[in-house]
C-alpha positions in Angstrom: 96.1 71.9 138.8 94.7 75.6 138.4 93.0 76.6 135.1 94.9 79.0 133.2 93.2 82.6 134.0 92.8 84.1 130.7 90.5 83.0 127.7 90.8 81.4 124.4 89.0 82.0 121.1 89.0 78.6 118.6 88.8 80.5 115.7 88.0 79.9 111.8 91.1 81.4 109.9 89.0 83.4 107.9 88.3 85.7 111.0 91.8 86.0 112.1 92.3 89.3 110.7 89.4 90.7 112.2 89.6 89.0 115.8 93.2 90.7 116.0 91.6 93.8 114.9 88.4 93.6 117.8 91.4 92.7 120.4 93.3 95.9 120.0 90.7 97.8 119.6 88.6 96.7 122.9 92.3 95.9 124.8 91.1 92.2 126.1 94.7 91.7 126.8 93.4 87.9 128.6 92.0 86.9 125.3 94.0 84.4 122.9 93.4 83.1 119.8 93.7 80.1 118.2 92.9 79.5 114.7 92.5 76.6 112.6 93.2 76.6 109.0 90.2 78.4 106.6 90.4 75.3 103.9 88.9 73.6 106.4 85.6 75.0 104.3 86.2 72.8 101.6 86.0 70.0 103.6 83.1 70.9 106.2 82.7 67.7 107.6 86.3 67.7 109.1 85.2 71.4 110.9 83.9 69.7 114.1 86.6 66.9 114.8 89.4 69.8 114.2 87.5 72.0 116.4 86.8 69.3 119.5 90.6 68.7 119.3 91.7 72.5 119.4 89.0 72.7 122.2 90.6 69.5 124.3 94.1 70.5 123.9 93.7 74.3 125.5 90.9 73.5 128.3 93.2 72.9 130.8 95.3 76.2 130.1 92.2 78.4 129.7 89.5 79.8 133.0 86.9 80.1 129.3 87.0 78.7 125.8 84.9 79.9 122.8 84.5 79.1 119.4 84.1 81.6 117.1 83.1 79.3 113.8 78.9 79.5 112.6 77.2 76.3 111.8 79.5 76.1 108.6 78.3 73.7 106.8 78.7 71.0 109.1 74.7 70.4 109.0 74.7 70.7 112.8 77.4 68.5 113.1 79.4 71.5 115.1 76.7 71.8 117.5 76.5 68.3 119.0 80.4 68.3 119.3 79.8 71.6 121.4 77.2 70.4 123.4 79.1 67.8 124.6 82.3 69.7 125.1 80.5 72.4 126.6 81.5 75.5 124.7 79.4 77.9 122.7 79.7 79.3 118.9 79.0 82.2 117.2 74.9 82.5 115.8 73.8 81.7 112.6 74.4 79.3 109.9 77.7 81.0 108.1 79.8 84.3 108.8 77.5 86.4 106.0 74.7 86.0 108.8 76.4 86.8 111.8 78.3 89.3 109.9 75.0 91.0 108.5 72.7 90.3 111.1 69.8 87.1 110.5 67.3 89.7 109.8 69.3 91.8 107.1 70.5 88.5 105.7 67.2 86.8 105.7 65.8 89.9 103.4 69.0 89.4 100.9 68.8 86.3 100.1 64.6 86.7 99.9 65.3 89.4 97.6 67.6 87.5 95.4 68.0 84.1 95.7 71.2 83.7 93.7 73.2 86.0 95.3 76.8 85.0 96.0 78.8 86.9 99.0 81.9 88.1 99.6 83.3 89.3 103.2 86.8 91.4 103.5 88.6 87.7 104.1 87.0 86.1 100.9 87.4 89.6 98.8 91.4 89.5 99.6 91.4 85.6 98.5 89.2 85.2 95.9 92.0 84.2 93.5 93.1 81.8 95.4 90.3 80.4 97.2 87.4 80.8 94.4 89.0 80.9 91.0 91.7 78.2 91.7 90.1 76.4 94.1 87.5 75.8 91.7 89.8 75.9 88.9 88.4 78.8 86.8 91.7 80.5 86.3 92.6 77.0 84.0 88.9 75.9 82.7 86.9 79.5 82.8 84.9 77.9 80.6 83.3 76.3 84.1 82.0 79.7 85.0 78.8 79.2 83.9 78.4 75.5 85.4 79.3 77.0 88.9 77.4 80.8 88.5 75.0 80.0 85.7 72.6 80.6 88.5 73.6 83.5 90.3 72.7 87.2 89.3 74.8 89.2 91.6 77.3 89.2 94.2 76.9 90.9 97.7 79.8 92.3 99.2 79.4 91.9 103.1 82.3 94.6 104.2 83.5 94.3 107.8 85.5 97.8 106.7 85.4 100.9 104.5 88.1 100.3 102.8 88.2 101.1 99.1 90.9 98.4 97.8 88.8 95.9 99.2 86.0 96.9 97.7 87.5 97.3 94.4 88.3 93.7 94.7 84.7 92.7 95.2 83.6 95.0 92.4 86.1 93.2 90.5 85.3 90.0 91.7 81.8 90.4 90.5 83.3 91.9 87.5 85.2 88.7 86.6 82.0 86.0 87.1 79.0 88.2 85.4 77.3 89.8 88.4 76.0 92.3 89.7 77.3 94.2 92.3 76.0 95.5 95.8 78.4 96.3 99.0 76.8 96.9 102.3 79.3 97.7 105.2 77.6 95.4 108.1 80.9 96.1 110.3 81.5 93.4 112.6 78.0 92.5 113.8 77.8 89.4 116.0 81.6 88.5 115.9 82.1 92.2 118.2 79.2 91.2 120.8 79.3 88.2 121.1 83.3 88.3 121.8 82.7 91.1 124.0 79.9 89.1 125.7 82.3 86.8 126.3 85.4 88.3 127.5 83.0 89.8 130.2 81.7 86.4 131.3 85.3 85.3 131.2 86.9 87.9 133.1 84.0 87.7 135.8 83.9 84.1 136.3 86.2 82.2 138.9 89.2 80.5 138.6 88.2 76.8 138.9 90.5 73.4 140.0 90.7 70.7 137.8 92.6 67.0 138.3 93.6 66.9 134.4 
């Protein structure tokens, strides 16, 4: 049967927010999104099975798939799953690279090795996915064991948005850091997207026998 004509994005949750927010703005009404849950972090190693199954399931409904996760974590696991499925990722090792750019990244964490980041996702969930996922807001007494080695926290902002980065400032606040924001926008997440949606759109509808 015929491919589906439009595209999908396998996303990490953590970029949901701002994948809706390139959509609208660049109107790539083809594109889709599917995203898989942003606890998958904690548990890297389970990042490239969930993804090859997301991938599998939509091929046959999609003319181009893309996966818009970095390495992750998964040690290069990630990559060989894609090679063999065929789809590409997003550069980098993490989303504060792609976000700030390998070069601008590179020369942070040169500057200060124990720097701990923060993008507009992890600044709106830092309760909840730093201080009780690690359980700080019951043992804060553990701050030290998990931060006793970091000096200051970089917040990575994809907007200018001052409630946000209030929450970082406070964020750095609440483990003993210093504080630094650089508004990187959305660096490789936009082009590579946009790179995308134009391959997608210009390449042929193909037949398959799935």
């Amino acid at each position: 049967m015929a491919q589906g004509e439009g595209a999908l994005i396998v996303a990490c949750g953590a970029l949901a927010r701002e994948i809706a927010a390139l959509r609208r703005a660049n109107r790539w009404d083809g594109l889709d999104v599917a995203c898989l849950p942003p606890e998958l972090h904690n548990r890297p190693e389970q990042i490239p099975e969930a993804v090859r199954a997301a991938v599998r399931a939509a091929r046959h409904r999609y003319r181009a798939v893309f996966v818009a996760y970095a390495d992750c974590g998964t040690g290069g696991a990630l990559d060989r799953v894609l090679a063999e499925e065929g789809v590409e990722r997003l550069p980098g090792a993490h989303c504060y690279e792609f976000y700030a750019g390998a070069a601008t990244f590179a020369a942070l964490a040169e500057d200060e090795p124990g720097t701990f980041y923060l993008t507009d996702f992890l600044a709106r969930h830092f309760e909840r996915l730093v201080i009780r996922e690690l359980g700080l807001d019951r043992h804060p007494e553990l701050r030290d064991a998990y931060f006793g080695n970091y000096r200051r926290l970089v917040y990575l902002a994809q907007t200018n948005d001052p409630q946000a980065r209030g929450r970082a400032r406070a964020a750095a606040e609440r483990l003993g850091l210093s504080f630094e924001a650089r508004i990187t926008g959305y660096g490789a997440l936009d082009t590579r997207l946009a790179r995308f949606v134009a391959h997608a759109e210009a390449a042929p509808a193909t037949e398959t026998t799935a």
